[in-house]
ZAMIDO-23914 format. One record per residue (C-alpha): residue number from 0; residue in three letters; y, x, z. Coordinates in nm, 3 decimals, padded with zeros to 5 digits. Example, Ala and Ser with C-alpha at 12.3 -4.5 7.8 and 13.67 -1.06 7.14 Angstrom:
BEGIN
 resi resn       Y       X       Z
    0  ALA -00.450  01.230  00.780
    1  SER -00.106  01.367  00.714
END
This chain:
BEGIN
 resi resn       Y       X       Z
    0  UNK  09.012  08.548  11.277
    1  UNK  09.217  08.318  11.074
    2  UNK  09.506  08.363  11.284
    3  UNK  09.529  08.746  11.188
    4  UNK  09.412  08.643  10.819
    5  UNK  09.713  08.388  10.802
    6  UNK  09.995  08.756  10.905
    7  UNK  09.819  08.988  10.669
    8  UNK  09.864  08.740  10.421
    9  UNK  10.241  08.649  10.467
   10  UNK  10.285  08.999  10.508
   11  UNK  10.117  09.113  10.178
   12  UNK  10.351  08.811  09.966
   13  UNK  10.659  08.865  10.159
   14  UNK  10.696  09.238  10.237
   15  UNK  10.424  09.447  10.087
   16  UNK  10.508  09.361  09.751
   17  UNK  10.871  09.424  09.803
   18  UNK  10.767  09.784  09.937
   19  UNK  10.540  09.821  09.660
   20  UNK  10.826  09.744  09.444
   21  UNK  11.116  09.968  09.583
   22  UNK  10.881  10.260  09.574
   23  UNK  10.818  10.215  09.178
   24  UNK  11.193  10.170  09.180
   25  UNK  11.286  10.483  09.321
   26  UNK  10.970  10.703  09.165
   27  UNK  11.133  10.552  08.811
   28  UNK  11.479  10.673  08.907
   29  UNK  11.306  11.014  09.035
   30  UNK  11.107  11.091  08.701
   31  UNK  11.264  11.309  08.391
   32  UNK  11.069  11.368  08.077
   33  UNK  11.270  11.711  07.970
   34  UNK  11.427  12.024  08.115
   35  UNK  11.766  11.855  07.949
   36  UNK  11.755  11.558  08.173
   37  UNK  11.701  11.785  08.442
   38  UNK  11.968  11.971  08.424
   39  UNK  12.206  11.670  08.398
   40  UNK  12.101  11.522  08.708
   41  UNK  12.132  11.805  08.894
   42  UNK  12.517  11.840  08.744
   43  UNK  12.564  11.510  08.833
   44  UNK  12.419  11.584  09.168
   45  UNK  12.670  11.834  09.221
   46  UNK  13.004  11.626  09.086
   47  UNK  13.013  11.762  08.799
   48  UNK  13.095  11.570  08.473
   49  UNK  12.865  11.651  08.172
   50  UNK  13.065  11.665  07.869
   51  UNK  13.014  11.380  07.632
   52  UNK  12.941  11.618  07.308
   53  UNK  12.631  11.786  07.273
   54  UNK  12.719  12.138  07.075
   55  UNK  12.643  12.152  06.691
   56  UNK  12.409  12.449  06.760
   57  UNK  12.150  12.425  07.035
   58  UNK  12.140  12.806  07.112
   59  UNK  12.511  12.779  07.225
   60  UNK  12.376  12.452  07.454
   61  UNK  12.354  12.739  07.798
   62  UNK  12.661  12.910  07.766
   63  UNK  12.871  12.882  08.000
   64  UNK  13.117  12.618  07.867
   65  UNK  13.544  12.668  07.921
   66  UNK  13.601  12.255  07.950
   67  UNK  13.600  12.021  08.232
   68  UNK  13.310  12.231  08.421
   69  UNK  13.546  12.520  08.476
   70  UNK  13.859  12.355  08.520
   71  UNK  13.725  12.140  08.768
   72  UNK  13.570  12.497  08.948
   73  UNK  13.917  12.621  08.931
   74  UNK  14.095  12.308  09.073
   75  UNK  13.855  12.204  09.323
   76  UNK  13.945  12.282  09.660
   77  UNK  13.616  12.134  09.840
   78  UNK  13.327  12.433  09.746
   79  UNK  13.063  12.271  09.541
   80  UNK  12.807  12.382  09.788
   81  UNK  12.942  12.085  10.050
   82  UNK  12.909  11.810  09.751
   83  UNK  12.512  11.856  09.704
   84  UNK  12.386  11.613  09.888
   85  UNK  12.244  11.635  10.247
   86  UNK  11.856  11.464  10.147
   87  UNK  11.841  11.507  09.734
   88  UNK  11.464  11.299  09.656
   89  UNK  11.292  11.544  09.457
   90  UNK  11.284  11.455  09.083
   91  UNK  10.924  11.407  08.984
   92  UNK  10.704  11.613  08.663
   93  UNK  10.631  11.306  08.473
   94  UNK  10.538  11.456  08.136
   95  UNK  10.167  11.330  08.065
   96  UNK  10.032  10.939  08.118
   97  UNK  09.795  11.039  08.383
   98  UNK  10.061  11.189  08.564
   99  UNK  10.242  10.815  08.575
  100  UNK  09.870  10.699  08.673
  101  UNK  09.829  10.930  08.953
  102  UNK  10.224  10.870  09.055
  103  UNK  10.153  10.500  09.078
  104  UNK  09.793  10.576  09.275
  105  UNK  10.026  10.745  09.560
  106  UNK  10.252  10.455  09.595
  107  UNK  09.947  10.245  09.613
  108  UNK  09.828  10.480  09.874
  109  UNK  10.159  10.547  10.076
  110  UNK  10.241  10.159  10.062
  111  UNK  09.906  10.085  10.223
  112  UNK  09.923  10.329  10.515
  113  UNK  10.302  10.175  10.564
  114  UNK  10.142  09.832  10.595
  115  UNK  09.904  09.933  10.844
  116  UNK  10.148  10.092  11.085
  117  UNK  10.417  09.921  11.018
  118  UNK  10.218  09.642  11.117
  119  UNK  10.081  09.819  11.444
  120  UNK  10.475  09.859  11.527
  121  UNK  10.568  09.538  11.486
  122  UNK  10.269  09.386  11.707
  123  UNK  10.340  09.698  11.957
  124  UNK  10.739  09.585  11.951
  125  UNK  10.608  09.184  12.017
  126  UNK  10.369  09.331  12.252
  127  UNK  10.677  09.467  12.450
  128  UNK  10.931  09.227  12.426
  129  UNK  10.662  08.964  12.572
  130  UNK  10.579  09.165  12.861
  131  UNK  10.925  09.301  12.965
  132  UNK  11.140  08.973  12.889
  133  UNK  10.850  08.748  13.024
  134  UNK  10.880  09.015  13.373
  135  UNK  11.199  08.952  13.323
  136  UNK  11.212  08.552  13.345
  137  UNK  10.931  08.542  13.606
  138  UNK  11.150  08.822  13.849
  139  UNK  11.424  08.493  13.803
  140  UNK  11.185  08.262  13.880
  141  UNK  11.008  08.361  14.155
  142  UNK  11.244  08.604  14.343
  143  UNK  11.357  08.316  14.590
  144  UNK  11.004  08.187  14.624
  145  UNK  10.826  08.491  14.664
  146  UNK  11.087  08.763  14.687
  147  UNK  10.927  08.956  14.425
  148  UNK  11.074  09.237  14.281
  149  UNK  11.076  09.336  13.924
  150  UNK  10.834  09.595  13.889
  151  UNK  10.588  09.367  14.069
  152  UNK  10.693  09.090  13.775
  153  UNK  10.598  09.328  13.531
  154  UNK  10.241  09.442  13.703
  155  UNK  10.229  09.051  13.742
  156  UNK  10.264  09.004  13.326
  157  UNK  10.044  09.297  13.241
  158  UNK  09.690  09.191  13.426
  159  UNK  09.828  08.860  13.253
  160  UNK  09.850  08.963  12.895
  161  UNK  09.491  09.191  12.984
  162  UNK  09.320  08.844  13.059
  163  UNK  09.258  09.066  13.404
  164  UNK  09.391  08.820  13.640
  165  UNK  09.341  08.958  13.995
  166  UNK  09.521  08.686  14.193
  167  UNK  09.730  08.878  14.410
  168  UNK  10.048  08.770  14.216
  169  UNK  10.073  08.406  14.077
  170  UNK  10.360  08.194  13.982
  171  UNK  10.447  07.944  14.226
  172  UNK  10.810  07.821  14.188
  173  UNK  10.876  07.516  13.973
  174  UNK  11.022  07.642  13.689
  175  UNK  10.786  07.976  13.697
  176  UNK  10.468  07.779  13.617
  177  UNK  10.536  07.553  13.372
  178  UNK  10.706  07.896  13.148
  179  UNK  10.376  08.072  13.276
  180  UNK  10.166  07.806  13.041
  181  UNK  10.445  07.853  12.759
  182  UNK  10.426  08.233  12.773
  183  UNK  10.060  08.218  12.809
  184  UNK  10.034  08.044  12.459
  185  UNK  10.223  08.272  12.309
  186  UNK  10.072  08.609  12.468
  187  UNK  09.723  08.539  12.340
  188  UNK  09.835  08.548  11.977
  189  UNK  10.023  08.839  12.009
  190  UNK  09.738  09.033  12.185
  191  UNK  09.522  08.931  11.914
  192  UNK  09.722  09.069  11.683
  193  UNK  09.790  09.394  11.842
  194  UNK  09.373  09.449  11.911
  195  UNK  09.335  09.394  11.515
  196  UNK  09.598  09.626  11.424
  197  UNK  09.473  09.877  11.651
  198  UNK  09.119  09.863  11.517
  199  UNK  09.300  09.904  11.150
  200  UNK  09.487  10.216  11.272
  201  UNK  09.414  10.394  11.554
  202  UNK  09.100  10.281  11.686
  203  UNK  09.016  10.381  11.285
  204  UNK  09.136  10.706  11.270
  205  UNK  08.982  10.830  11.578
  206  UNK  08.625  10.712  11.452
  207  UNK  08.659  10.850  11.157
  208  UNK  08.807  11.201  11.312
  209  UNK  08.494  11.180  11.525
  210  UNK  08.245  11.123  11.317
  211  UNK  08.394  11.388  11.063
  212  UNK  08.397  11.639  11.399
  213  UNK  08.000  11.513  11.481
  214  UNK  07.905  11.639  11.124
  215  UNK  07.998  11.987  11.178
  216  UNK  07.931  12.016  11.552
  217  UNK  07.691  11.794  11.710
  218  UNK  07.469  11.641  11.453
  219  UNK  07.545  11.890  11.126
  220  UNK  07.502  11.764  10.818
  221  UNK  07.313  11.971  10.541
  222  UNK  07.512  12.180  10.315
  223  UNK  07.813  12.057  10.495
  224  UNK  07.965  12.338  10.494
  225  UNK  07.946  12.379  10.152
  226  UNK  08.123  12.068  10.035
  227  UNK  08.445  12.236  10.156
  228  UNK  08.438  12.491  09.906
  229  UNK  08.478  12.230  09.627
  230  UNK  08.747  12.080  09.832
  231  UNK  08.960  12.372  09.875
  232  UNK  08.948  12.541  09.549
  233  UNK  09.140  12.252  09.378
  234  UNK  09.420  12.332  09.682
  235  UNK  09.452  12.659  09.590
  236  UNK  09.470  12.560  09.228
  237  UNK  09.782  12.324  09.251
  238  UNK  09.905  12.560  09.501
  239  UNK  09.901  12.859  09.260
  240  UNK  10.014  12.640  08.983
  241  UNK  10.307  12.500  09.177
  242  UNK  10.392  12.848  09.271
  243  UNK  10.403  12.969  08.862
  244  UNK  10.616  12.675  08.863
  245  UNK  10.882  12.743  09.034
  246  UNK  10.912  13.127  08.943
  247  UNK  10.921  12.998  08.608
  248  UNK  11.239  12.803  08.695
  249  UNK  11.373  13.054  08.896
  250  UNK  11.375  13.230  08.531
  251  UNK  11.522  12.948  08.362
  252  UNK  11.136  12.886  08.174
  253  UNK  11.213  12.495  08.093
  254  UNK  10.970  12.289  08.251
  255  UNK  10.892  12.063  07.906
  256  UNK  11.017  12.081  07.572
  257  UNK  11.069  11.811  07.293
  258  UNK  10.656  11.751  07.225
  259  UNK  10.583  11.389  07.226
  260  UNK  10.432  11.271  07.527
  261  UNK  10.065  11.242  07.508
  262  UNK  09.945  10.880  07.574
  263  UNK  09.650  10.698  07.683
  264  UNK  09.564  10.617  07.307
  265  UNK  09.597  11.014  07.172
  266  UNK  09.337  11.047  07.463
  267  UNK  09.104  10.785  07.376
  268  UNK  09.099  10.891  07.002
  269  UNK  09.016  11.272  07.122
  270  UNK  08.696  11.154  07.305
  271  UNK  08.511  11.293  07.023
  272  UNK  08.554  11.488  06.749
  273  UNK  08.419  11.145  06.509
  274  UNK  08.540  10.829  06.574
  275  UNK  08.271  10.575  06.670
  276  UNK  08.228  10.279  06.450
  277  UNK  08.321  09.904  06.507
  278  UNK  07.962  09.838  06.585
  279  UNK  07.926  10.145  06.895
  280  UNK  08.246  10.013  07.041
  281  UNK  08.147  09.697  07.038
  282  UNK  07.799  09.777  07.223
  283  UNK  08.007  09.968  07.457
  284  UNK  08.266  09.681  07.455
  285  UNK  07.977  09.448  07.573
  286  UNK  07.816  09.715  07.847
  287  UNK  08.158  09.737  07.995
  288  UNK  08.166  09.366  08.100
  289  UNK  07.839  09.364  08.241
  290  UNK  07.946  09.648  08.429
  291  UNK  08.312  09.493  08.528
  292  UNK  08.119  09.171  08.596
  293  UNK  07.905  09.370  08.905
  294  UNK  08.233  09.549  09.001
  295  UNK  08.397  09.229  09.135
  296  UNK  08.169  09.188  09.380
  297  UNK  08.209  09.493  09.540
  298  UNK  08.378  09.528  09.890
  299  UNK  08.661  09.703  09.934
  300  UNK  08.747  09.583  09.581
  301  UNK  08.643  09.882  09.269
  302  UNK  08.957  10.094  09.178
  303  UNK  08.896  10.279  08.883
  304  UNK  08.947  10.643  08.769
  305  UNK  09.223  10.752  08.494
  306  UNK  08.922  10.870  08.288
  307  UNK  08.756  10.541  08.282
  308  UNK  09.136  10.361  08.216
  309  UNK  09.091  10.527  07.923
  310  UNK  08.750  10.384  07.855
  311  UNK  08.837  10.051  07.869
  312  UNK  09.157  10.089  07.690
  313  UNK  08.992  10.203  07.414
  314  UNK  08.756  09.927  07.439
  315  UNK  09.074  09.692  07.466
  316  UNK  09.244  09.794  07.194
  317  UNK  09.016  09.880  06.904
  318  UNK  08.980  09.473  06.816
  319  UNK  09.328  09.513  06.794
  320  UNK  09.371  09.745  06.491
  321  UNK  09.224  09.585  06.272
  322  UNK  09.434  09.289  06.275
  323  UNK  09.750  09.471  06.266
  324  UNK  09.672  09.691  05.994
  325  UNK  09.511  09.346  05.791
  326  UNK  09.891  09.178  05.848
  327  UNK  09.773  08.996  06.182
  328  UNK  10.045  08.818  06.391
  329  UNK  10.180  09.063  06.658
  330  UNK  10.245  08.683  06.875
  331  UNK  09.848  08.636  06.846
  332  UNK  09.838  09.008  07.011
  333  UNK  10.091  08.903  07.247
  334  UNK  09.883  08.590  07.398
  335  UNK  09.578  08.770  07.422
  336  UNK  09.728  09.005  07.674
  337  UNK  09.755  09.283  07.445
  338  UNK  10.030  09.439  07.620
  339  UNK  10.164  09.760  07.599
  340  UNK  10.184  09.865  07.948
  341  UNK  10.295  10.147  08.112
  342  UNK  10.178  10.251  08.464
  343  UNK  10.469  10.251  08.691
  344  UNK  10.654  09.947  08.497
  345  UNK  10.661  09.617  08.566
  346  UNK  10.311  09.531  08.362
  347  UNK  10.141  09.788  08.521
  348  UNK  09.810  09.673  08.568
  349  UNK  09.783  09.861  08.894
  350  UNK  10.075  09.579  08.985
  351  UNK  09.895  09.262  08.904
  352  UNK  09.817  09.043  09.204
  353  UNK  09.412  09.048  09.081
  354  UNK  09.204  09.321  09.148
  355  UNK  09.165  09.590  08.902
  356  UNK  08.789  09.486  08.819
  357  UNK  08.912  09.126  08.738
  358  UNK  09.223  09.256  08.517
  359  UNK  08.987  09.425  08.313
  360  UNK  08.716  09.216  08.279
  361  UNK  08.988  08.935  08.147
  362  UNK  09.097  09.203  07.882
  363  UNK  08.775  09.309  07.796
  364  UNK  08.642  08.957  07.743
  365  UNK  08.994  08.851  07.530
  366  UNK  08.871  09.195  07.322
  367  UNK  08.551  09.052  07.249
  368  UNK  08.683  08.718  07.126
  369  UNK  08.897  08.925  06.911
  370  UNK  08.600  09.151  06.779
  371  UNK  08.364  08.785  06.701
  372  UNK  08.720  08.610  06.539
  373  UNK  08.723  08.935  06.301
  374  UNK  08.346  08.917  06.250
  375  UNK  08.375  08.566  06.143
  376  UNK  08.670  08.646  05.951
  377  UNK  08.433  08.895  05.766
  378  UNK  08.150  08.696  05.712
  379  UNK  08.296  08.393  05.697
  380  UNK  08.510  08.489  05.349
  381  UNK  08.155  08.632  05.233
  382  UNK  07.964  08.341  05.313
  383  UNK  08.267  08.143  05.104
  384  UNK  08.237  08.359  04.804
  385  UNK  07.877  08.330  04.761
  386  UNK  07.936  07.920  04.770
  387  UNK  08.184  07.976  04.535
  388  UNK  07.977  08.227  04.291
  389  UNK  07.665  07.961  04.311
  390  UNK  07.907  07.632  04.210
  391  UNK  08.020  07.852  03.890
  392  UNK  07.650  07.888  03.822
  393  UNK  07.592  07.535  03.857
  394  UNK  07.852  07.473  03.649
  395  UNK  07.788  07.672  03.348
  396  UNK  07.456  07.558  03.394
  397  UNK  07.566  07.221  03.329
  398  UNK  07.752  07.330  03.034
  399  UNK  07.493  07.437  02.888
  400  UNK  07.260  07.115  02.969
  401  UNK  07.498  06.903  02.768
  402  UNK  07.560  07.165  02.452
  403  UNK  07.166  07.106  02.399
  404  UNK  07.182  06.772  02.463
  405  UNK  07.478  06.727  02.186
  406  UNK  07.262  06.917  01.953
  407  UNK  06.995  06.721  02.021
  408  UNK  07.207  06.445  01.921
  409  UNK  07.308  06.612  01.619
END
């Protein structure tokens, strides 16, 4: 199918990205990190203009303040009910890093199902304009010949486009042929497309709706019923939580204080209560590319967990360390790929045009040169001391070969 191959692929440069892109965009401009920066956008929501001065004393921050908030209340003739907006995007809970992981895993998610439908519309839409303008043209062309009408142009262009082909209705004026071979090369792609899209989408979603309805009904799967349990209790978790949420608003409970943000490195470093040495991590270091290594090959491509993120970016980062705290140039760091990234910015890593199993395995493996350059670095200055320890042997050995000899001489 290279013809379908050829559209996924200008679709997935030219507009997939760019979705991709506008969603990170907008979940960026949707996230807050404090109660504080809640509250201003939701003043600014309504029209209101936060004053520029924070007060000296932060108790005194909620009372109600007698400057431009309450002289505009006063003044305004247009209720400040009919300024909130019509469709406000909800602001988004981004207080922890796997939060920002999971954020970025929905986009992923929401931009694919968009490409898949979106797709399915667009070949429907082609589908359409082929057959009704092509009815259209033929209902021209052959009206005087044949004295067709136009619903029997359009029954004429569907049994076409279905490769059906009864032969009751055929083009047979002199302009209605030759545009019958030009529409025909163009129909076949565009059915081709639709059919793929359809087996993407619809054709998809019913097998899998089947299949999921065979397991319960007509050929039941053990302990089927079970697995739902598992499924729903997290549900009712996020539901209750959620819930305990927004009561706690309602009581003006601020939804995150002034604690530093945990990130992906507090998290790796809490694995265990001791640290693992150089030498673990780097067995571990080495088992993770063998196992990143096998993950490329695997169809649909491997997408990893948040846990095992953390994993690797421990794994990435330990060589690191060391060179920083020894006085090692942060532009070294820099062309390795050491990159501080975070997961809905621009260096994600769940934005890179490779697949997630190749993006690590390339940091993994620059970790590992960095791990063998500080080994050598190690050894290396040992090796070079011992040289230099056995040549002032030598030396006072020879020394001492010619202060006999002089005696001698003596």
């Amino acid at each position: 199918m290279p013809l379908t191959t050829f559209a996924a692929e200008l679709g997935e440069d030219n507009i997939v990205q760019k979705h991709i892109e506008r969603s990170r965009t907008r979940t960026i401009g949707r996230s807050y990190t404090s109660s504080i920066e809640l509250r201003d956008r939701e003043q600014l929501g309504l029209g209101l203009h936060p004053t520029i001065s924070r007060p000296f004393d932060p108790s005194k921050d909620d009372e109600p303040s007698q400057g431009a908030f309450s002289v505009l209340k006063r003044t305004a003739t247009i209720p400040l009910t009919a300024l909130r907006p019509a469709r406000k995007p909800r602001l988004l809970l981004l207080r922890e890093e796997k939060d920002r992981f999971n954020a970025m895993r929905k986009i992923q998610s929401a931009t694919l199902k968009w490409k898949k439908w979106s797709g399915l519309c667009v070949s429907v839409a082609a589908f359409a304009i082929l057959w009704c303008i092509g009815a259209l043209i033929f209902w021209i062309a052959e009206r005087r010949v044949q004295g067709i009408t136009y619903f029997q142009s359009l029954y004429l262009c569907w049994v076409s486009l279905l490769t059906v082909g009864y032969g009751d209705l055929a083009p047979k004026s002199n302009a209605g042929r030759p545009f019958f071979v030009v529409w025909s090369l163009i129909a076949v792609p565009t059915m081709t497309l639709l059919v793929a899209d359809m087996s993407t989408t619809i054709v998809n979603s019913f097998n899998q709706g089947a299949f999921r309805l065979a397991d319960f009904t007509i050929l039941p799967k053990a302990g089927i019923w079970r697995t739902l349990i598992p499924q729903l209790a997290p549900w009712i978790q996020a539901h209750k939580e959620r819930k305990a949420a927004r009561h706690r608003l309602q009581r003006g409970f601020e939804t995150g204080g002034a604690e530093e943000e945990p990130t992906i490195d507090n998290l790796a470093k809490e694995q265990g209560s001791k640290a693992p040495s150089d030498g673990e991590l780097a067995r571990r270091l080495a088992h993770a590319i063998q196992r990143t290594a096998k993950d490329l090959q695997d169809n649909p491509p491997r997408r990893y967990t948040y846990e095992e993120w953390v994993q690797f970016t421990q794994l990435i980062r330990f060589t690191a360390a060391g060179e920083r705290e020894e006085g090692g140039n942060r532009y070294e760091a820099d062309q390795d790929g050491l990159i501080e990234w975070d997961w809905i910015g621009e260096h994600s890593p769940l934005m890179a045009q490779q697949s997630e199993a190749a993006f690590v395995l390339d940091r993994l493996c620059e970790s590992m040169a960095r791990y063998v350059r500080k080994m050598e670095g190690i050894y290396g200055g040992d090796r070079g001391n011992k040289d230099r320890d056995d040549d002032i042997v030598r030396m006072q050995s020879l020394d001492i070969q010619e202060l006999d000899e002089q005696i001698a001489e003596a």
